[in-house]
C-alpha positions in Angstrom: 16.2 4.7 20.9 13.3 4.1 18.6 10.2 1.9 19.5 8.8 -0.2 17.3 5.3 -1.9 17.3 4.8 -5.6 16.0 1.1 -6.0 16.4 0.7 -9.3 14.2 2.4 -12.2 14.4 5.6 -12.4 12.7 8.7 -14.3 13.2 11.7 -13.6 15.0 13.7 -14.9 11.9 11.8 -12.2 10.0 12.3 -9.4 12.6 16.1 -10.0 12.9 17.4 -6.7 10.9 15.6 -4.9 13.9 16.3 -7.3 16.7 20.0 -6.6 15.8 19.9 -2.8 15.8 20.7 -1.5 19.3 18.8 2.0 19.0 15.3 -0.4 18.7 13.2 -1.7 20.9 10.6 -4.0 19.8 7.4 -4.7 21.4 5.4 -7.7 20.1 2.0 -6.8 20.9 -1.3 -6.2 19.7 -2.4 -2.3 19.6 -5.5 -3.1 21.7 -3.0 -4.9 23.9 -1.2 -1.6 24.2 -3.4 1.3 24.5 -2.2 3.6 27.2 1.8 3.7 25.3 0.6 3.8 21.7 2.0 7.2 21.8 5.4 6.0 22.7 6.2 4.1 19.4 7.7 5.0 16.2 6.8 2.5 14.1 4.4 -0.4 13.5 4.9 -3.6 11.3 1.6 -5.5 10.9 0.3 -8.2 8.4 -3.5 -8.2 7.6 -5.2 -8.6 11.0 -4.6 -5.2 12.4 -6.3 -2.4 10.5 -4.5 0.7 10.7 -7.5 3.8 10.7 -7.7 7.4 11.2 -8.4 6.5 14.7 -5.1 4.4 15.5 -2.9 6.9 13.8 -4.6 10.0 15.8 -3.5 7.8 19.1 0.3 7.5 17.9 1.1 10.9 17.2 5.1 10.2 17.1 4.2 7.4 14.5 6.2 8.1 11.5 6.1 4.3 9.4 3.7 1.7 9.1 5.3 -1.6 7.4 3.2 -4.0 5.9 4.5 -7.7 6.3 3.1 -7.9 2.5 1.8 -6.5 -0.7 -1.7 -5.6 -0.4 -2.7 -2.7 1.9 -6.1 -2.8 1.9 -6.1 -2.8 5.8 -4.5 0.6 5.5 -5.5 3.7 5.1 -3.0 5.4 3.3 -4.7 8.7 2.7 -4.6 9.3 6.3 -0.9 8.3 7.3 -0.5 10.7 4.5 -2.1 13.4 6.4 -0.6 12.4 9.4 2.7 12.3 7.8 3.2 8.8 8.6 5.2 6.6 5.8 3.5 3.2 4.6 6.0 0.5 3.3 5.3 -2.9 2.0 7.1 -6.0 0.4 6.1 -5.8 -3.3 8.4 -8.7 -4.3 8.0 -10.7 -1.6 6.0 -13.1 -3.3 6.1 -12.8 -6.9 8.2 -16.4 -7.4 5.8 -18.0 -4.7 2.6 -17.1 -6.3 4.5 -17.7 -10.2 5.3 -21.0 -9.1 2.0 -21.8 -7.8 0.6 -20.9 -11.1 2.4 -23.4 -12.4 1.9 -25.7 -10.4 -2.1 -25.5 -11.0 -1.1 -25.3 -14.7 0.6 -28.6 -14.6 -1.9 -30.5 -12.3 -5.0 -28.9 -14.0 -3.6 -30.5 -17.6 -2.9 -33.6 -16.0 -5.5 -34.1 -13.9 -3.0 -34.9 -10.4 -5.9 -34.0 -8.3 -8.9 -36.1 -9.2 -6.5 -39.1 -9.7 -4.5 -38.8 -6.7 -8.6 -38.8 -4.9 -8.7 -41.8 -7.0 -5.6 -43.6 -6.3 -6.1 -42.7 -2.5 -9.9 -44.0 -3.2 -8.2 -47.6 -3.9 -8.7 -47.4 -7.7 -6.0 -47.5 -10.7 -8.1 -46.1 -14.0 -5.4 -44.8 -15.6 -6.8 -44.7 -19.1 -9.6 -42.4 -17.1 -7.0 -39.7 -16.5 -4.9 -39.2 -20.0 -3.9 -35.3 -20.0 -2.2 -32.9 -22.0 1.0 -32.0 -22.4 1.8 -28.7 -21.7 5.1 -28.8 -24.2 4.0 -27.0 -27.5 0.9 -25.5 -26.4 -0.2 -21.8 -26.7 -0.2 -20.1 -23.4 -1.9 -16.4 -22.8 -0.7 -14.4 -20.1 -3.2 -11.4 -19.5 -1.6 -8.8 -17.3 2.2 -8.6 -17.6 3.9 -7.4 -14.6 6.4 -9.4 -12.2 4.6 -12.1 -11.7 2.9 -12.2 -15.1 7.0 -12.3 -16.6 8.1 -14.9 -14.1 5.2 -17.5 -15.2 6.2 -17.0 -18.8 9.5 -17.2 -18.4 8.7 -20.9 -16.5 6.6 -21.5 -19.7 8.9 -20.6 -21.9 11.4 -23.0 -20.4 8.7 -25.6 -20.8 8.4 -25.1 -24.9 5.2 -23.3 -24.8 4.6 -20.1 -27.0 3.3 -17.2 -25.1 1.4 -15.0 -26.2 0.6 -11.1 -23.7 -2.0 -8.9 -23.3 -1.2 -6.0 -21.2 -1.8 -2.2 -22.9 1.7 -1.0 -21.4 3.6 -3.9 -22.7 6.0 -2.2 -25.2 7.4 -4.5 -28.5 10.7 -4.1 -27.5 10.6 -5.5 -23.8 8.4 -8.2 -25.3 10.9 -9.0 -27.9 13.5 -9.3 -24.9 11.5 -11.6 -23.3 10.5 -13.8 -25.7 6.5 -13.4 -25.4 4.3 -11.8 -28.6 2.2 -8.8 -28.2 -1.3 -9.4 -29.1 -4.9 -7.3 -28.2 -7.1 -8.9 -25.7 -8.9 -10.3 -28.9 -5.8 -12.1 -30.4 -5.4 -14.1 -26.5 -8.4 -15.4 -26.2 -8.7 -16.5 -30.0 -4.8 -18.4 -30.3 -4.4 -19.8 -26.4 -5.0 -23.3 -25.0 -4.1 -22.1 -21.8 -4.9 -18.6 -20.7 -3.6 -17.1 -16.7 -4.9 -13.8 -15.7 -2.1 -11.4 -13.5 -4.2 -8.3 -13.0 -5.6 -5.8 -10.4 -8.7 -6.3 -9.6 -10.4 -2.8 -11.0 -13.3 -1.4 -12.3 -11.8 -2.2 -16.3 -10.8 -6.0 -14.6 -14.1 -7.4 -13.1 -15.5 -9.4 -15.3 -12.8 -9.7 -18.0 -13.2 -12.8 -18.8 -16.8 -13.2 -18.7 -19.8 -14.8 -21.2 -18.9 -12.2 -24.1 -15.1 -13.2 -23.8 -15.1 -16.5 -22.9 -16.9 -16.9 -26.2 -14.3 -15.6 -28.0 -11.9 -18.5 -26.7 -11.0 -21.7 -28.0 -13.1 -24.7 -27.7 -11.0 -27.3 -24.6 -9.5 -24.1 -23.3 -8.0 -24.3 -19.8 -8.6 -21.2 -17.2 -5.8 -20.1 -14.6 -6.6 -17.4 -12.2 -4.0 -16.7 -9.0 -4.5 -13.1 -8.8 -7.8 -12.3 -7.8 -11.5 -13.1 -7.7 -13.5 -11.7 -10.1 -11.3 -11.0 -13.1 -12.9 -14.3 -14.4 -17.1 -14.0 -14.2 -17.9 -16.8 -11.9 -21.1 -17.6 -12.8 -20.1 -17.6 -16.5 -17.4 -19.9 -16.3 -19.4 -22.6 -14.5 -22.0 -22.3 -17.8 -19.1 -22.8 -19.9 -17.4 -25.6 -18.0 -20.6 -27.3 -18.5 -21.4 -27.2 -21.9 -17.9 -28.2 -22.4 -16.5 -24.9 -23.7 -13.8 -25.0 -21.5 -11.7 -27.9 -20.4 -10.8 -27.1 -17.1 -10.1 -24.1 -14.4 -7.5 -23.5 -11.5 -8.9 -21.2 -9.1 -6.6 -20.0 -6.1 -9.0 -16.8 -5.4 -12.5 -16.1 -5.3 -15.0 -13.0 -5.4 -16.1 -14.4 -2.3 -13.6 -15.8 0.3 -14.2 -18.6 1.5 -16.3 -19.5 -1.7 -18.9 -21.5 0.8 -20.8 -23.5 -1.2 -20.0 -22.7 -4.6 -21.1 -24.4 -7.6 -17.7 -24.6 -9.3 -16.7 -26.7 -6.0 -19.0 -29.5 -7.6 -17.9 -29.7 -11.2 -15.0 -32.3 -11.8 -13.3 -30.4 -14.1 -12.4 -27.9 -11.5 -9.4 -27.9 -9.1 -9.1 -25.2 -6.7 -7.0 -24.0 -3.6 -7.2 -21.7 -0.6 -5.9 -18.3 -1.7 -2.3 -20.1 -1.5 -0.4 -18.1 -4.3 2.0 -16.2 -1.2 1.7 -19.0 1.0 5.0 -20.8 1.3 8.1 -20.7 4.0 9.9 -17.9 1.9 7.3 -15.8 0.9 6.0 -15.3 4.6 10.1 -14.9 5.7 10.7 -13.1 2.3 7.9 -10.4 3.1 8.7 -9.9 6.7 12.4 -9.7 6.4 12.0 -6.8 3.5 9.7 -4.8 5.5 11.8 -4.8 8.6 15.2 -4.3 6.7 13.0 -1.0 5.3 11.7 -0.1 8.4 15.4 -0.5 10.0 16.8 2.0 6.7 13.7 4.5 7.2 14.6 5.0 11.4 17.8 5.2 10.4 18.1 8.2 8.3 17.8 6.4 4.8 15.6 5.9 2.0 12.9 3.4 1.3 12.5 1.8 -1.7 9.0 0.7 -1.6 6.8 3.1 -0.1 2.8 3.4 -0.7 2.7 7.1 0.2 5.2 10.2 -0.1 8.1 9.9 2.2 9.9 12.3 4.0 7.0 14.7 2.6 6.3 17.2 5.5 2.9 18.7 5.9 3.7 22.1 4.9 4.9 21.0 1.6 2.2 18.7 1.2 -0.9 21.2 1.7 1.2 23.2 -0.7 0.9 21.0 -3.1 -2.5 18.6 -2.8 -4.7 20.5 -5.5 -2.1 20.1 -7.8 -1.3 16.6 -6.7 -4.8 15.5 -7.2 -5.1 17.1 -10.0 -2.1 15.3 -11.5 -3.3 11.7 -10.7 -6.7 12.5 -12.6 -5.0 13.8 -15.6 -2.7 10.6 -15.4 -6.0 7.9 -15.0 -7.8 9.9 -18.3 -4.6 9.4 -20.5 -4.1 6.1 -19.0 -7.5 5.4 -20.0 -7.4 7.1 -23.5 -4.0 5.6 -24.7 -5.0 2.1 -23.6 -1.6 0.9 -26.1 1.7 0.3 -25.4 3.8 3.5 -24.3 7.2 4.6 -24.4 7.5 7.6 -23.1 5.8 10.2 -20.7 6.8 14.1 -20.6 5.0 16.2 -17.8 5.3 20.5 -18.5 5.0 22.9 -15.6 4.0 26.4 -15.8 3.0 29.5 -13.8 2.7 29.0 -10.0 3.4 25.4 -9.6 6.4 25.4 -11.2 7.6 27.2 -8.1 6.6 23.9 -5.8 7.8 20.6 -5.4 7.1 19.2 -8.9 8.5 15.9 -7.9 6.0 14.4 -5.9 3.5 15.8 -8.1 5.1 14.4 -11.5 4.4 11.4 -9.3 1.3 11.3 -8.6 0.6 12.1 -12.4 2.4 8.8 -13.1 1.0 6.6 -10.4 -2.1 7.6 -12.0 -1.5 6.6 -15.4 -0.3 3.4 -14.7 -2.3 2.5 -11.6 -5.8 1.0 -14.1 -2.9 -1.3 -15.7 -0.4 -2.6 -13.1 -1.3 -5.9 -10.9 1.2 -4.4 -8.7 0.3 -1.8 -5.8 1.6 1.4 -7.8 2.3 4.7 -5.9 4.2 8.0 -6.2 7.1 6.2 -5.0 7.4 3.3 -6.8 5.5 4.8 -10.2 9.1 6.0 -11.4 10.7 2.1 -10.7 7.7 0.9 -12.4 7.5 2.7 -15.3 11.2 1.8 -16.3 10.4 -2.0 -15.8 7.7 -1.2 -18.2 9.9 0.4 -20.6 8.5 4.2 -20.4 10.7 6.7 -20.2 9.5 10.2 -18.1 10.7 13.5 -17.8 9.6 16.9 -16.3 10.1 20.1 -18.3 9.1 23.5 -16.9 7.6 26.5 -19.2 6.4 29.9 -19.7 2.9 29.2 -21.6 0.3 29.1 -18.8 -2.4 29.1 -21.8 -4.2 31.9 -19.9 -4.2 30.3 -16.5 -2.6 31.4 -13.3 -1.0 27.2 -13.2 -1.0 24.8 -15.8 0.2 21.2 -15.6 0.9 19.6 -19.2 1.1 16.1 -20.0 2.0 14.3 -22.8 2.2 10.3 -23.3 3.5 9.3 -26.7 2.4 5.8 -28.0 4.2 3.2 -30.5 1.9 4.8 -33.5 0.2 8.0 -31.5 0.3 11.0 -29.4 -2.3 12.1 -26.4 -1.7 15.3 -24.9 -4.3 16.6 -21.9 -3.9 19.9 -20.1 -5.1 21.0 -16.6 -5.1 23.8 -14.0 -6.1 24.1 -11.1 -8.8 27.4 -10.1 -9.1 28.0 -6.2 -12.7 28.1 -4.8 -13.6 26.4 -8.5 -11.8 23.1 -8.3 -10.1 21.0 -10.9 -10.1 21.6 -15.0 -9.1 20.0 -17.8 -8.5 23.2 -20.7 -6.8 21.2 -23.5 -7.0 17.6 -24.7 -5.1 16.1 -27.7 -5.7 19.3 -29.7 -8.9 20.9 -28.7 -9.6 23.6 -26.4 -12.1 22.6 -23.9 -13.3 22.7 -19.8 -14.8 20.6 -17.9 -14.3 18.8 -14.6 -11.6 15.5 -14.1 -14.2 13.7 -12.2 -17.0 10.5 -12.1 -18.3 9.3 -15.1 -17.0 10.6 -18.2 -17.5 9.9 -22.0 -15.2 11.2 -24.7 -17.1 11.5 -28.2 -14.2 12.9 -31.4 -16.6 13.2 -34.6 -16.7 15.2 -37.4 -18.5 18.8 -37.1 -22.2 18.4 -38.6 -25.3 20.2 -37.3 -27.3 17.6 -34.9 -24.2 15.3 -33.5 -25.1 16.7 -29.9 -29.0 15.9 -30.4 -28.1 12.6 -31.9 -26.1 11.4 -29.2 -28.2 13.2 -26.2 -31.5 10.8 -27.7 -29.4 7.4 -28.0 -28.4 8.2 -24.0 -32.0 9.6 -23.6 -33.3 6.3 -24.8 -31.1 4.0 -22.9 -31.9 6.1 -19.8 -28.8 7.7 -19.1 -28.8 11.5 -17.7 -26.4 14.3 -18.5 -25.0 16.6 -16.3 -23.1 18.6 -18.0 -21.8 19.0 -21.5 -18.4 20.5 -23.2 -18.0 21.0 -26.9 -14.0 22.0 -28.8 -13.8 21.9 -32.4 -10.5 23.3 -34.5 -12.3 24.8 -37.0 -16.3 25.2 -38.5 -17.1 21.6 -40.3 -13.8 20.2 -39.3 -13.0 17.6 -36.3 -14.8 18.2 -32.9 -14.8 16.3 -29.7 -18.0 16.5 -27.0 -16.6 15.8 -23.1 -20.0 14.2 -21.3 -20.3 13.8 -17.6 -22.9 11.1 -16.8 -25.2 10.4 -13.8 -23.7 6.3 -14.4 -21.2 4.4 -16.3 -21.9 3.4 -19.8 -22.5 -0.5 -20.8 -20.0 -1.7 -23.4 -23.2 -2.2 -25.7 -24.2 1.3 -25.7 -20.9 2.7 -26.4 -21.1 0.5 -29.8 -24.3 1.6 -30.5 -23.0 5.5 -30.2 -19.8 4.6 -32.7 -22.4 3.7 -34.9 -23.4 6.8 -35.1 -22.5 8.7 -39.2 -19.3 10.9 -38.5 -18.6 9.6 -34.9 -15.1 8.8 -35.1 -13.9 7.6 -31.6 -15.9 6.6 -28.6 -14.0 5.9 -25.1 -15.8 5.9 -21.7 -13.5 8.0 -18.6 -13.9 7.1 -15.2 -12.3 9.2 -12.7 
């Protein structure tokens, strides 16, 4: 008989799989409600209200899954049910139609002005010729970010005659081809759209994306759509350019700030907004629950989960084997990720030297869940990287070797692009941490980690004095500094770690630099 924790409210309908198991019992209370039996259960299914800590999991020692009644985990901590050896689930599907059809449906009402003339109607006045709007038949519609729901909202405008147009740097010609939609840069969007959605994370690469420097780059009588998350759009931006008449119109669903309180988009007419609604209907709420307790049911069970946040089945002994290399993995996939910032195809990790002896598995997947974690709206993990990845289009494969390069380990990772290569190379040193050895060519060492800037350029006396005095000027420290050139006079790269992340204007002014070649800023 396993016991199994419902601490927020959710439905009978969507807690049938287990109600119909006879080895569960179900409790449906909260934890705090529960405190002297926590130890008793096996499971727990919350929503968003109960936050699941160190603390919690260290009372429920014969935990072994948390379910998640939907996507986000933020009231999570996964890191430590990984310690504890506790399995997270959620329902990444669970709302993708809901919150694609309510992107339409702002689409649609923002164009045609439904809300401000049903307040009028309601308001006992008939101007129709005050509310003439747009047709959305014919017009250009950019779609930054494309993952599931991204593909369901152009698929809905395809079906409407519009001509979409992508931005997402893992969208690969041949799955855009498939589904209709162009590939274009970020650039290319904002220039061709009338209508642009955003269906990213919210990251560090994301906040802000479409702020004053972007928003200039659109069309003049653009319309805005954002149902993914506050921030991607600069708030205080977009209400300048509502009001200078830059762009048309915006359909918020999120905010940086929830609720918005007194928010000066809330005043401007041109503005239509609702209450975070995008997962808010009858089938998303039953969708989401029913998924996570049909996986919970599977996981007690003796069978395997399809969408876990964490390692399953992953015992503690094999993963304190394993950790160093695992971390070491993901930063080597979020520097590649961040280097090949294109469309990929394929992925090939190489092991060598003692870690080839361990479970490379959950290591090749902590490499990929790295990669594509800046770029994927979804919540991407070493479980569902592999799933991911073939939605995207990117094939992987592991390949063991004998060249350790010199090293007691080495982990080798190579990500091949639609018109390039990147190749990075890491071990990792006990007592001395994490390092990087080899990067798309060069021979170099430095530490994976915090602010990082990548500099290739050609090999001339006074590059490392000329860019030390353009980050000397602009106030930036250095705290360390590694150099790799192929040969005297030929190319070279410089690997900078930095006291604080770089502006976009002051990597420009360092590409500006004679015989700097490529300039990309590394966050790890």
């Amino acid at each position: 008989m396993f016991r199994v924790l419902v601490s927020d409210s959710i439905s009978e309908e969507g807690l049938a799989p287990l109600q119909k198991s006879e080895h569960i019992e179900i409790v449906q209370k909260h934890v705090t409600e529960v405190e002297d039996r926590l130890h008793e259960f096996d499971a727990l299914l919350v929503r968003s209200a109960t936050k699941v800590t160190e603390e919690l999991l260290s009372k429920m020692p014969n935990l072994k899954i948390v379910g998640r009644a939907g996507v986000g985990v933020d009231n999570i901590d996964v890191d430590a049910a990984t310690k504890h050896g506790v399995v997270v689930i959620n329902a990444p599907n669970g709302n993708t139609i809901s919150t694609a059809e309510h992107t339409f449906a702002m689409m649609a009402s923002l164009v045609r002005h439904i809300p401000q003339a049903h307040i009028s109607v309601k308001s006992r006045e008939w101007n129709r010729s005050v509310f003439v709007g747009t047709e959305l038949h014919g017009k250009h519609l950019g779609v930054i970010g494309f993952g599931r729901i991204g593909s369901e909202v152009a698929k809905r405008a395809r079906a409407f005659g519009m001509k979409v147009h992508v931005y997402d740097p893992f969208l690969t010609k041949e799955r855009a081809e498939k589904l209709g939609v162009s590939v274009c840069t970020l650039d290319e969007v904002l220039a061709v759209s009338d209508i642009i959605t955003v269906h990213t994370p919210l990251t560090k690469e994301t906040k802000g994306l479409l702020g004053e420097k972007n928003l200039a780059k659109t069309k003049k009588g653009v319309y805005l759509i954002n149902c993914a998350r506050g921030g991607i759009i600069d708030e205080q931006a977009l209400v300048k350019f509502l009001k200078n008449g830059h762009v048309a119109g915006a359909a918020l669903d999120v905010f940086e700030q929830e609720p918005p309180g007194d928010h000066p988009l809330l005043s401007l007419d041109n503005v239509i907004v609702t209450p975070h609604l995008g997962a808010s209907t009858v089938e998303a709420q039953l969708n989401v629950a029913t998924q996570v307790a049909e996986e919970v049911l599977q996981f007690l069970e003796g069978k395997p989960v399809t969408s876990s946040i964490n390692l399953p089945t992953l015992s503690k002994d094999i993963y304190e084997k394993i950790q160093s290399f695992y971390n070491l993995a993901k930063k080597m996939g979020m520097i590649a990720s961040q280097y090949m910032n294109v469309p990929v195809q394929e992925v090939t990790v190489t092991y060598a030297g003692t870690v080839a002896d361990l479970e490379t598995t959950y290591i090749t997947r902590s490499l990929l869940a790295g990669f594509l974690k800046p770029r994927v709206a979804s919540t991407v993990n070493e479980v569902n990287a592999a799933m991911i990845a073939k939605e995207r289009g990117i094939t992987f494969g592991e390949k063991f070797s004998n060249e350790t390069h010199g090293y007691a380990n080495c982990i080798s990772f190579t990500v091949h692009g639609e018109q390039n290569t990147f190749t990075i190379k890491g071990t990792h040193i006990p007592n001395y941490g994490d390092r990087i050895v080899h990067l798309n060519g060069f021979a170099i060492d430095f530490a994976p980690e915090g602010y990082l800037l990548y500099i290739e350029h050609q090999d001339r006396p006074g590059m490392i004095g000329k860019v030390g005095n353009v980050l000397g000027e602009h106030q930036v420290n250095i705290a360390t500094m590694q150099v790799g050139r192929q040969q005297a006079g030929g190319k070279a790269i410089m690997m900078l770690s930095l006291d604080k992340p770089l502006d976009d204007a002051l990597l420009e002014t360092l590409s500006k630099i004679e015989d700097i070649e490529t300039v990309k800023k590394l966050e790890v």
